[in-house]
FIMAR-508025 format. One record per residue (C-alpha): residue number from 1; residue in one letter; chain; x, y, z negated. Coordinates in Angstrom, 2 decimals. Each point is the difference from the previous one (the first is absolute). Example, Ala and Ser with C-alpha at 12.3 -4.5 7.8 and 13.67 -1.06 7.14 Angstrom:
BEGIN
1,A,A,12.30,-4.50,-7.80
2,S,A,1.37,3.44,0.66
This chain:
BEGIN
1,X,A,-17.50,79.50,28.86
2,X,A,-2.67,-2.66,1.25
3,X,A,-1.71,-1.74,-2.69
4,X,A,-1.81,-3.61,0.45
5,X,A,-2.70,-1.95,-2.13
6,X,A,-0.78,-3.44,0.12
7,X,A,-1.97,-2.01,-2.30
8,X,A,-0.65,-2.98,-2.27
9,X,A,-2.28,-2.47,1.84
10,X,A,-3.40,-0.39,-0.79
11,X,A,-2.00,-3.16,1.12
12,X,A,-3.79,-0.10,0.82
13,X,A,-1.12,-3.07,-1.38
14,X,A,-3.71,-0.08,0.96
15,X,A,-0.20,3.58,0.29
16,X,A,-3.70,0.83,2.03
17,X,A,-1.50,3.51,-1.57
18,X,A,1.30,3.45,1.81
19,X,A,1.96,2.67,-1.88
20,X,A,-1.41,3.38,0.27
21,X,A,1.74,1.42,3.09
22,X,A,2.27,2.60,0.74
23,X,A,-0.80,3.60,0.45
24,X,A,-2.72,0.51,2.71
25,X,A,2.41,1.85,2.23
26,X,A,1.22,-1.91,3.07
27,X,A,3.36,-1.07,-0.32
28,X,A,2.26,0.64,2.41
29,X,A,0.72,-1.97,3.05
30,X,A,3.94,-0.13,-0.88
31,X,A,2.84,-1.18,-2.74
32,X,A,1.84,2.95,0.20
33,X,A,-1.29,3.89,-1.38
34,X,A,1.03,2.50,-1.90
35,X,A,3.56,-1.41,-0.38
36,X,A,-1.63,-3.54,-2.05
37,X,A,-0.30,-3.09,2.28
38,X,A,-1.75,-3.03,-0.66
39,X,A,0.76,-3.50,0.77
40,X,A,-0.38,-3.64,-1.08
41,X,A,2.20,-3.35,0.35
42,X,A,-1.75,-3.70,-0.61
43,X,A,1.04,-3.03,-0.26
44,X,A,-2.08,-3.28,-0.34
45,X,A,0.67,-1.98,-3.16
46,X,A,1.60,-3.51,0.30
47,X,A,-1.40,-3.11,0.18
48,X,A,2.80,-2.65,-0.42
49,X,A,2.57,-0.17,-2.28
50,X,A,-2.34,0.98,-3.01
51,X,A,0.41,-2.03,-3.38
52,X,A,-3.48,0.64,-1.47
53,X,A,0.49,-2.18,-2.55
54,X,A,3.49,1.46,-1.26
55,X,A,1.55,-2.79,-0.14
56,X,A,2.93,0.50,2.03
57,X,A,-1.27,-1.88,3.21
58,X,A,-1.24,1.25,2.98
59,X,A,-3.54,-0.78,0.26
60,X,A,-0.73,-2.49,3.29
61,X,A,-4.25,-0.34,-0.63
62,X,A,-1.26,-1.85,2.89
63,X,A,-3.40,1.32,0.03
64,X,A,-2.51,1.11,2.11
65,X,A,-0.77,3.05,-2.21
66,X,A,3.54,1.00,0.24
67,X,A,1.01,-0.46,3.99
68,X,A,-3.76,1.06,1.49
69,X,A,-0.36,3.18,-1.93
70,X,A,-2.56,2.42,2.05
71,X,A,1.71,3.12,-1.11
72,X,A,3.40,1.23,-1.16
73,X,A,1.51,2.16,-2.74
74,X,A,1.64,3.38,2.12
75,X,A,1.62,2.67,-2.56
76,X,A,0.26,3.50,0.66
77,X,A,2.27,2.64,-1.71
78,X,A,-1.17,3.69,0.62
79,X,A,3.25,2.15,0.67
80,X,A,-0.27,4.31,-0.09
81,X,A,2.90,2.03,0.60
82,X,A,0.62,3.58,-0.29
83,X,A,2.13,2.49,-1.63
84,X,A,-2.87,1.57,-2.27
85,X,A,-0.89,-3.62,-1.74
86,X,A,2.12,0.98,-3.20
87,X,A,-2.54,2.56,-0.55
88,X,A,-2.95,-1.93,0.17
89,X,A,-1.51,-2.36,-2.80
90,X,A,-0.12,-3.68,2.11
91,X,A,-2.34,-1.05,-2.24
92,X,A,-2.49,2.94,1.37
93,X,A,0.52,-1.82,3.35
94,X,A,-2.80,-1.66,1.88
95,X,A,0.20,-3.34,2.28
96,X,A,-2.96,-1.19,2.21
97,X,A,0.63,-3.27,2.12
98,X,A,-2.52,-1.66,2.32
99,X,A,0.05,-2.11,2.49
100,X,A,-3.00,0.08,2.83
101,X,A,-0.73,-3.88,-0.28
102,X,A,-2.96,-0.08,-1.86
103,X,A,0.99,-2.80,-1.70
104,X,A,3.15,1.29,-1.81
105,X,A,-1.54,3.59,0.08
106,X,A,1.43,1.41,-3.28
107,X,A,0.24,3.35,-1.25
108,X,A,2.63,1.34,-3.11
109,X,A,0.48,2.70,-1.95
110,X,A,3.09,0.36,-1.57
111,X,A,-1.63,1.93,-3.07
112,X,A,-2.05,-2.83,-1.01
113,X,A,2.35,-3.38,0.58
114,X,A,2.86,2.06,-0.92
115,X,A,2.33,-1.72,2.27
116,X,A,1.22,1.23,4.19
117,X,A,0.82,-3.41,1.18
118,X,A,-3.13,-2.57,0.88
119,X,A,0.24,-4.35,1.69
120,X,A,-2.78,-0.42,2.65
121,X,A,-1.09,-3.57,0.57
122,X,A,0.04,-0.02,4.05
123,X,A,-0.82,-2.49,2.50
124,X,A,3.25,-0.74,2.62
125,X,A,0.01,2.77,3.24
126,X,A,0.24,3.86,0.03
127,X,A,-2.19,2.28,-2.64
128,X,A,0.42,3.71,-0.03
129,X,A,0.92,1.27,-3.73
130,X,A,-1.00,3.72,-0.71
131,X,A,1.31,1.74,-2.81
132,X,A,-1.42,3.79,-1.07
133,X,A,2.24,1.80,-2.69
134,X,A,-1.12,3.07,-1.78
135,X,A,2.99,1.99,-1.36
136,X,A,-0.67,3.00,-2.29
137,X,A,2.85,3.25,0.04
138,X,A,-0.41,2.83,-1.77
139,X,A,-3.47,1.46,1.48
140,X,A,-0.76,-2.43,3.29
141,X,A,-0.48,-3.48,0.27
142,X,A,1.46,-1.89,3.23
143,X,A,-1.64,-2.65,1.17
144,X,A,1.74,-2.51,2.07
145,X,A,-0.53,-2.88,1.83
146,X,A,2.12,-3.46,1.52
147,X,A,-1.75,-2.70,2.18
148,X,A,1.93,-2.80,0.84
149,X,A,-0.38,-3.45,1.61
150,X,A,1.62,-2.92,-1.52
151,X,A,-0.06,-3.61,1.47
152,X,A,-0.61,-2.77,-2.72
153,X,A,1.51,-2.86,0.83
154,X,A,0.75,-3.18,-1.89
155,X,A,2.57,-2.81,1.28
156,X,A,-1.35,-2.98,-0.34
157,X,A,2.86,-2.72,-0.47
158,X,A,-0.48,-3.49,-0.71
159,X,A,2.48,-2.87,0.02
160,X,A,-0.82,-4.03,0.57
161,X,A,1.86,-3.09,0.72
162,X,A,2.41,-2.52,-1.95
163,X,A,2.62,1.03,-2.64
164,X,A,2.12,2.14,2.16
165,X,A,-2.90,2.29,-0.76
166,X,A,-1.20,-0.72,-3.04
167,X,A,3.03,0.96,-1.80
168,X,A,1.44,-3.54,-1.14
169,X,A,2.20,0.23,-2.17
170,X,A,-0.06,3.47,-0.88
171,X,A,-2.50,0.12,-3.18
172,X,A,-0.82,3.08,-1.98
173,X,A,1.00,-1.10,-2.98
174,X,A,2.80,-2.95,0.13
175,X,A,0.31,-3.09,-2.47
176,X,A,2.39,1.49,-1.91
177,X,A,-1.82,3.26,-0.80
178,X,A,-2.03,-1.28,-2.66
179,X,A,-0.05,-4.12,1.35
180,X,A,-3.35,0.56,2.13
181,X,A,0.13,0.45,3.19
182,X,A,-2.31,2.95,1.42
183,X,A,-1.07,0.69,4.05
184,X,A,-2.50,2.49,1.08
185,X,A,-1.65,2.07,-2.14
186,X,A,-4.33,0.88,0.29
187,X,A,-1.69,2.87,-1.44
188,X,A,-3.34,-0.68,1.30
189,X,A,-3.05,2.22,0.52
190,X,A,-2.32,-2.57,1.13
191,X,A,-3.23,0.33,-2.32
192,X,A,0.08,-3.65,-0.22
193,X,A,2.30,0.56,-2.88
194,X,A,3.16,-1.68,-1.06
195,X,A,-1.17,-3.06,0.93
196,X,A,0.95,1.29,3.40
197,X,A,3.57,1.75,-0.94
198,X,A,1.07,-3.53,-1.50
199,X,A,-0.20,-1.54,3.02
200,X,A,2.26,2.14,1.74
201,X,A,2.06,-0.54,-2.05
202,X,A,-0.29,-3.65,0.01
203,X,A,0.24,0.28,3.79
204,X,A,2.99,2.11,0.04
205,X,A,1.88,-2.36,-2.27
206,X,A,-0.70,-3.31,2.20
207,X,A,0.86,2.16,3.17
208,X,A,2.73,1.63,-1.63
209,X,A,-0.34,3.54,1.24
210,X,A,1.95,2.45,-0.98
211,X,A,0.80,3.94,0.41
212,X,A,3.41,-0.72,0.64
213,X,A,-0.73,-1.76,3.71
214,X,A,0.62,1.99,3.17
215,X,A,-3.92,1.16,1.24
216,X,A,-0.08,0.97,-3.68
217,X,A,3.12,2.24,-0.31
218,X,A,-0.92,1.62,3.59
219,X,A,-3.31,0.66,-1.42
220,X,A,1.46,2.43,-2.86
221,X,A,2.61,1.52,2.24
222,X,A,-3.29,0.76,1.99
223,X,A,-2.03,1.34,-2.95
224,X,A,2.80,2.12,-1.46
225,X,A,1.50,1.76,3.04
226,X,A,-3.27,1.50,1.28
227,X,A,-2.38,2.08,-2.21
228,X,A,-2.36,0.26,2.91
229,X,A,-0.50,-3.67,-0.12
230,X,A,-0.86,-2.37,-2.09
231,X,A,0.03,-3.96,-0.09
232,X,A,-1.92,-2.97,-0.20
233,X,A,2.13,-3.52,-0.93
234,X,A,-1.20,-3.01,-0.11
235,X,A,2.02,-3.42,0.04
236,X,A,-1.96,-3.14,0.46
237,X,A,3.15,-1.90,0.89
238,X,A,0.73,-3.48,-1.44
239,X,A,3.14,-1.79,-0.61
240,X,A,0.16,-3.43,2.17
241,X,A,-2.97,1.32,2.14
242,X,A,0.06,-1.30,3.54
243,X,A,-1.36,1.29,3.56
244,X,A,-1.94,-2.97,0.37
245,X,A,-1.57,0.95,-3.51
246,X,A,-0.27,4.07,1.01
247,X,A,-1.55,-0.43,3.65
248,X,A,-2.07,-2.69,-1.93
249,X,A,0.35,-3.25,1.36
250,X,A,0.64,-1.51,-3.14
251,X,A,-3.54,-0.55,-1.43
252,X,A,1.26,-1.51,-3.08
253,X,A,1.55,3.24,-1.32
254,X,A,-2.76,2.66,0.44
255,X,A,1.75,1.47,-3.14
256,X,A,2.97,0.72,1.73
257,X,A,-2.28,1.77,3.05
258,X,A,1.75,3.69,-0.47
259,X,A,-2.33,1.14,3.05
260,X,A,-3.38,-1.20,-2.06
261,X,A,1.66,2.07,-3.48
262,X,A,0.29,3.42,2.29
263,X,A,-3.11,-0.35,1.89
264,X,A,-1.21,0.12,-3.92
265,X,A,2.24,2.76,-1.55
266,X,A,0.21,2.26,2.92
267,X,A,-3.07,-1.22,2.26
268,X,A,-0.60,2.72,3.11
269,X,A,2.81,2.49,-0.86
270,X,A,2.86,-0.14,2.73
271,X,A,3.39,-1.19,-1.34
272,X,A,2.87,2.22,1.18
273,X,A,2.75,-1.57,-0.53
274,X,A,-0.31,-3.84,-0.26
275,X,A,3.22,-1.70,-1.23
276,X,A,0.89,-3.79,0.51
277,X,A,2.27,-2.39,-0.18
278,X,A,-0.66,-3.60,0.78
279,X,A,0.92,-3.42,1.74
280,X,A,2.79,-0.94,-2.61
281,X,A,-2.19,-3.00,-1.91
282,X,A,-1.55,-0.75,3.65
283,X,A,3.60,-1.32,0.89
284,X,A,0.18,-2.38,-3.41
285,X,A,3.67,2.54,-0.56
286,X,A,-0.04,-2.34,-3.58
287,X,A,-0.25,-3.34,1.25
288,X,A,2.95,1.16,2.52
289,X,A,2.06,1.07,-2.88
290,X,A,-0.30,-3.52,-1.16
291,X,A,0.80,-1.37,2.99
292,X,A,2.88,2.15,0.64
293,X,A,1.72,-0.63,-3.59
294,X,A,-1.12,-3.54,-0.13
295,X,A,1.79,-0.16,3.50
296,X,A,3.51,1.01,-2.47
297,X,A,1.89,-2.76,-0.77
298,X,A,1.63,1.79,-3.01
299,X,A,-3.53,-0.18,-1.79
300,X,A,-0.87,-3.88,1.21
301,X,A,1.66,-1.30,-3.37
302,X,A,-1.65,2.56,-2.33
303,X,A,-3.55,-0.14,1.37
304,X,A,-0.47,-3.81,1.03
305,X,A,-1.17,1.62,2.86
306,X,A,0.24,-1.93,3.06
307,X,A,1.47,1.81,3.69
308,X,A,-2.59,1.39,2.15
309,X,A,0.08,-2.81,2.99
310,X,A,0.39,1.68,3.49
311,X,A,-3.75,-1.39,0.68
312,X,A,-1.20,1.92,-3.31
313,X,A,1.77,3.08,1.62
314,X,A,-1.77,-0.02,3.37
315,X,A,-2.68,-0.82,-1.58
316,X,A,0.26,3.42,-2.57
317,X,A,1.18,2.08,2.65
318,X,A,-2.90,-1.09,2.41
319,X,A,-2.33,1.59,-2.80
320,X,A,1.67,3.05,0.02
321,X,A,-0.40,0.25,3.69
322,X,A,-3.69,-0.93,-0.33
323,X,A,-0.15,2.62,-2.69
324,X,A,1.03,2.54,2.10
325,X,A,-2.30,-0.60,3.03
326,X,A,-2.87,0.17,-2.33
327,X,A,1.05,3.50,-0.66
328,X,A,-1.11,1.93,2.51
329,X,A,-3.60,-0.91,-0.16
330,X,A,-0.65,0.77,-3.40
331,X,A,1.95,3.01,0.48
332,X,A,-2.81,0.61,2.72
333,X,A,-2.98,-0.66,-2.55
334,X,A,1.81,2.95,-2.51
335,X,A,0.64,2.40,2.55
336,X,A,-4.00,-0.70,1.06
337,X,A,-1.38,1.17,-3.25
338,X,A,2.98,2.10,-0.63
339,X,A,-1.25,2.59,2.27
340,X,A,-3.28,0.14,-1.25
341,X,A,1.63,1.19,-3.50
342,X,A,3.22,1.86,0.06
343,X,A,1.77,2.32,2.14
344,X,A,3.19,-0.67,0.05
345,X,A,1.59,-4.04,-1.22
346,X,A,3.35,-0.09,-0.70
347,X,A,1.64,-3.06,-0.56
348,X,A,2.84,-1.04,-1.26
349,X,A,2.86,-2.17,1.32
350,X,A,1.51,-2.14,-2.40
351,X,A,3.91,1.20,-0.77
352,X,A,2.90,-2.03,0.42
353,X,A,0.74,-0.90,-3.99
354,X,A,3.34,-1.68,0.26
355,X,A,1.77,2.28,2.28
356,X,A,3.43,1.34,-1.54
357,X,A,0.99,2.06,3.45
358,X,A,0.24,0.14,3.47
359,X,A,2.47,-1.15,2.40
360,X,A,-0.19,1.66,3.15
361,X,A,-3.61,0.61,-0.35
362,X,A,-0.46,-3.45,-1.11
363,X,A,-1.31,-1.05,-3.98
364,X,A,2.86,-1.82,-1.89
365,X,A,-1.60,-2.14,-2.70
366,X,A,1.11,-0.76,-3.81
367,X,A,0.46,-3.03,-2.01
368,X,A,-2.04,0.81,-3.14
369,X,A,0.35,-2.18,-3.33
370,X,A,-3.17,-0.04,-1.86
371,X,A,1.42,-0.57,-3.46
372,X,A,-2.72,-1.82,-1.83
373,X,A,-0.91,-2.31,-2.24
374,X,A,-2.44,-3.34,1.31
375,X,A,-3.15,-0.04,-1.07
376,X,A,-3.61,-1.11,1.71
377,X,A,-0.88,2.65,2.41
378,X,A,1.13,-0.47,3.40
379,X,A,2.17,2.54,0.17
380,X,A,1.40,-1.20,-3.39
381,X,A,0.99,-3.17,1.60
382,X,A,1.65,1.18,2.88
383,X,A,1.71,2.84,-1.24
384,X,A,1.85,-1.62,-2.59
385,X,A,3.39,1.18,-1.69
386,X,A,2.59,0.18,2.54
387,X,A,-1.89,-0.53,3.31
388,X,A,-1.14,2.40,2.55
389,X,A,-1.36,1.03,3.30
390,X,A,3.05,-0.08,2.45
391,X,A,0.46,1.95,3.11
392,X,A,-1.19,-2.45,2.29
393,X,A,-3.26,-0.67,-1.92
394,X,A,-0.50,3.99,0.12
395,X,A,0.45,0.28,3.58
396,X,A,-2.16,-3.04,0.95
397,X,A,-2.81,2.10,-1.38
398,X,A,0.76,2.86,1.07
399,X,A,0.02,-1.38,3.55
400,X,A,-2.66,-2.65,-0.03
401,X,A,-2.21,1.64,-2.42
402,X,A,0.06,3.63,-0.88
403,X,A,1.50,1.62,3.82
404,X,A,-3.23,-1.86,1.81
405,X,A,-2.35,1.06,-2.77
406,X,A,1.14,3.61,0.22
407,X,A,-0.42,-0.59,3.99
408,X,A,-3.52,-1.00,-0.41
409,X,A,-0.60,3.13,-2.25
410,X,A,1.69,2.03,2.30
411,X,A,-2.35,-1.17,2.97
412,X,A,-3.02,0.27,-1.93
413,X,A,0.71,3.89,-0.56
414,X,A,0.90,0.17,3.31
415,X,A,-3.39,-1.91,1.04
416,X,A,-2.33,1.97,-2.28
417,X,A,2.23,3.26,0.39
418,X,A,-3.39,1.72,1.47
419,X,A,-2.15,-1.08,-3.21
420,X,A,2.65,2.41,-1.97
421,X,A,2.66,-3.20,-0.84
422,X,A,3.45,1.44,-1.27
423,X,A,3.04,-2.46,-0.53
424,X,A,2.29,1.09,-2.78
425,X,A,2.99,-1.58,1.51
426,X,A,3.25,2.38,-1.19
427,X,A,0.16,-1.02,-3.51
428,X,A,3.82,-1.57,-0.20
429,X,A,0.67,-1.94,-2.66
430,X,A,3.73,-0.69,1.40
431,X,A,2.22,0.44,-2.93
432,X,A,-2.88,0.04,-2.76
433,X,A,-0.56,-3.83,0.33
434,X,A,-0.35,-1.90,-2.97
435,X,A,3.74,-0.63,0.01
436,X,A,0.61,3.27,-0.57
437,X,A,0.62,2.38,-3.09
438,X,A,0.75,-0.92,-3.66
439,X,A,-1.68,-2.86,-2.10
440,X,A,-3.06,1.66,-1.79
441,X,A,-0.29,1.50,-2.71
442,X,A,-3.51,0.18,-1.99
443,X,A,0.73,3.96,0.11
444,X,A,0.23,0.20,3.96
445,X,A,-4.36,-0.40,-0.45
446,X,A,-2.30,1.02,-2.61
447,X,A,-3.59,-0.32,2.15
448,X,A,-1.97,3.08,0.16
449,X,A,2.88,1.89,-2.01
450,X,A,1.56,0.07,3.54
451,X,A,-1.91,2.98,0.67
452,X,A,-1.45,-0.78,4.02
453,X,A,0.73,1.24,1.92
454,X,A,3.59,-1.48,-0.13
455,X,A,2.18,3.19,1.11
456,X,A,1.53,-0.57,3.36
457,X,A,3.91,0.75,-1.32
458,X,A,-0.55,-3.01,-2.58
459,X,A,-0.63,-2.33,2.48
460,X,A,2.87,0.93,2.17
461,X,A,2.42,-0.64,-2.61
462,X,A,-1.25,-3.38,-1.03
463,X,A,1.74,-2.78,2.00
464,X,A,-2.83,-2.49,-0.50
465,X,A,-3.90,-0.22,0.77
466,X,A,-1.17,-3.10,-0.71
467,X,A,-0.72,-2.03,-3.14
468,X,A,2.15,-2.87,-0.60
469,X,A,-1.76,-2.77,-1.95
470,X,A,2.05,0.24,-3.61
471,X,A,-1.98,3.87,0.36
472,X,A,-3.08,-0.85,0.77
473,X,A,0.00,-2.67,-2.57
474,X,A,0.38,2.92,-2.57
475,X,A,-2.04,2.33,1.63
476,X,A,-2.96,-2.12,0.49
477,X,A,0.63,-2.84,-1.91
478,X,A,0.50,-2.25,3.29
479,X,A,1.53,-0.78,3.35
480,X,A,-2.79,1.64,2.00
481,X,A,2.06,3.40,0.51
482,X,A,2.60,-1.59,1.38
483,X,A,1.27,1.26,3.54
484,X,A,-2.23,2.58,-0.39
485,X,A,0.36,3.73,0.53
486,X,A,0.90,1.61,-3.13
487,X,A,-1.26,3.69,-0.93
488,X,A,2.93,1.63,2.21
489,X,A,-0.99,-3.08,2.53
490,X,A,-3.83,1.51,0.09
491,X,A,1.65,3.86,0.15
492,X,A,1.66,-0.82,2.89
493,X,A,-2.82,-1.86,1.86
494,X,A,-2.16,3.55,-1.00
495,X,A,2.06,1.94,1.40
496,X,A,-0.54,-2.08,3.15
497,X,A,-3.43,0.36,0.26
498,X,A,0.12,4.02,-1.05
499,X,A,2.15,0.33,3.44
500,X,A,-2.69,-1.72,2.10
501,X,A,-2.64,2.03,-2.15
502,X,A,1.48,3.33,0.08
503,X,A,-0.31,-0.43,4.08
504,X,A,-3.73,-0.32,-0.12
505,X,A,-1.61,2.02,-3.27
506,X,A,2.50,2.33,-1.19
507,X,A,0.49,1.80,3.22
């Protein structure tokens, strides 16, 4: 019979003095005498999806301290085998690990700390880990000896743009959970003090980040599958940002500048995996909403509104086609300081939200009611009890608006494809459109309780992944979630990106 021992974990903290050594004999060159072997497994400990705080949310701090560390925390478990070990007292057992960098030089003695198992802090790249083990039996003492070299390595991820990656509508804690409405969580370690964690916070909320979005959910999926690896999220994404406002041509916003926040939270460490989506608010998508229903005669009576004349029309659509010619360039100035700071961009295009199937490869669009009361919010006044977006208002978006947007995102990947630029363009939403599924039910999302990241046979057998506005209103406590991907939306748009990931990192 072949016995094993593994044990508890011990942790350094700020350990610095040396343990007396092991016996002056050499140890042996090997892992295997005398019919005991010695071994040792590691793992590096994780780094996102950790709620510090305990209190149920997944911390998101935004901090220098936290993405730039110099070092990381590497565990390693001592493992001995051999058919003699029931005879031997484990606690007479002796450990030595070392490492040759002079800097994380440390030497234990499993007498003294009591504990096998040690955490290195390491810097990222290849260290060799040597451990000694002196085993007492009956009259001799066998010494043995396991070097190893481990790569550290720690994925950087980091997600920007408007609310298709923030997480809109998709909180951690909903309205009804309590009747505040919670985003992104901060567990700061910035000495600055809490001063520092509150605004986080405060930024999260008027972003409205959440776990729940798609970068997010790949993130964990990331972290957890891979004990070799560990990762680094940050999301500096904000609902209603623009590309004008990201490549910074908008001087008036230099709040909204998401490049100016990384080059302070993660300033010289290479991103590797930059996620994006953008160009949505660049094409004014709400004022064509309200041209588009205003344009329905079935809601000229209960609005007051008047018909959009054919000049007006022109006039709108001419802006969109400015809009998009504009594009390009500022897509230009990203991908410019883009490869200065990440390896690989992926970026996201936008999915076709009112598509209930295909017709000989072709989207059919729904007729959606939006079954609401008036009130003073735009939406609120358009989508008033009984009305809706029609068929025909669908498709003219999806054709003048959303298929030449996703064009000019698909070009600019295309463009940039040698500055690492990765489209995420097989997400289909066909048949999970917003018309779609069952009405909700306050039960079908409880926040953080949802556990990200969403489990892949869930989101097949939900029909719908998108918000409707009557949910978002008692989610979030307003219309802003509205045609926006819900949790299973953001599941689906992760497992995108893993696809295009897996071909580069996790070969």
């Amino acid at each position: 019979m072949i016995f094993l021992l593994v044990f508890p974990f011990f942790t350094f903290g700020q350990i610095s003095k040396v343990f007396p050594d092991l016996p002056s004999t050499e140890p042996r060159v090997v892992h295997n005498y005398e019919g005991f072997s010695v071994d040792f497994d590691w793992k590096m400990a994780d780094r996102f999806g950790i709620d510090a705080n305990r209190n149920g949310l997944i911390d998101l701090p935004n901090t220098f301290q936290y993405a730039s560390p110099d070092k990381f925390v590497v565990q390693f478990t001592p493992i001995i085998t051999g058919a003699a070990l029931s005879q031997i007292n484990r606690f007479q057992i002796r450990y030595k690990w070392t490492t040759p960098e002079e800097s994380v030089s440390y030497v234990i003695d499993r007498i003294v700390i009591k504990s096998a198992n040690v955490a290195f802090s390491l810097p990222q790249g290849d260290h060799k880990i040597i451990l000694e083990v002196s085993i007492p039996y009956k009259e001799t003492t066998f010494n043995l000896k396991v070097e190893k070299t481990i790569t550290v390595k720690d994925y950087l991820i980091v997600a920007i743009g408007d609310s298709f990656s923030s997480g809109e509508g998709n909180p951690e804690i909903p309205k009804y959970n309590g009747g505040k409405v919670v985003w992104g969580d901060n567990v700061s370690s910035d000495p600055s003090g809490n001063n520092r964690a509150l605004q986080i916070i405060q930024d999260h909320q008027s972003a409205r980040r959440s776990t729940l979005c798609w970068s997010a959910q790949a993130a964990l999926e990331i972290e957890r599958s891979d004990p070799k690896t560990s990762v680094t999220y940050v999301n500096a994404a904000i609902s209603g940002a623009t590309l004008a406002e990201i490549a910074g041509y908008n001087s008036l916003n230099i709040d909204k500048n998401q490049i100016l926040q990384l080059f302070q939270i993660i300033p010289g460490r290479k991103i590797d995996a930059l996620t994006i989506s953008i160009g949505g608010n660049d094409l004014f998508f709400a004022d064509a909403i309200k041209s588009l229903v205003a344009n329905d005669v079935d809601l000229l009576g209960a609005l007051n509104y008047k018909p959009v004349s054919s000049q007006e029309q022109i006039i709108f659509d001419n802006n969109v086609k400015d809009a998009l010619k504009r594009l390009p360039a500022r897509f230009d100035t990203l991908a410019s300081v883009f490869s200065k700071i990440a390896e690989k961009v992926y970026i996201l295009e936008y999915p076709n939200l009112g598509c209930i199937d295909k017709d000989n490869n072709e989207p059919r669009f729904c007729e959606v009611a939006l079954d609401q009361s008036a009130g003073t919010s735009f939406f609120k006044k358009i989508f008033i009890k009984g009305e809706k977006i029609d068929q025909e208002e669908f498709k003219y978006s999806y054709n003048n608006i959303l298929q030449p947007l996703n064009q000019k995102i698909r070009d600019a990947a295309k463009k940039h494809e040698k500055h690492g630029w990765i489209c995420i363009d097989d997400v289909e939403y066909c048949g999970h459109g917003i018309c779609n599924g069952n009405r909700f039910n306050p039960s079908d999302y409880q926040g953080s309780k949802e556990s990200p990241p969403v489990s892949l046979n869930t989101i097949l057998g939900k029909g719908r992944w998108v918000r409707r506005y009557k949910e978002s209103n008692k989610i979030q406590g307003n219309e802003k979630g509205t045609m926006h991907p819900n949790h299973y939306g953001h599941r689906a748009i992760a497992e995108g990106f893993l696809r295009k990931w897996s071909a580069f990192h996790r070969k």
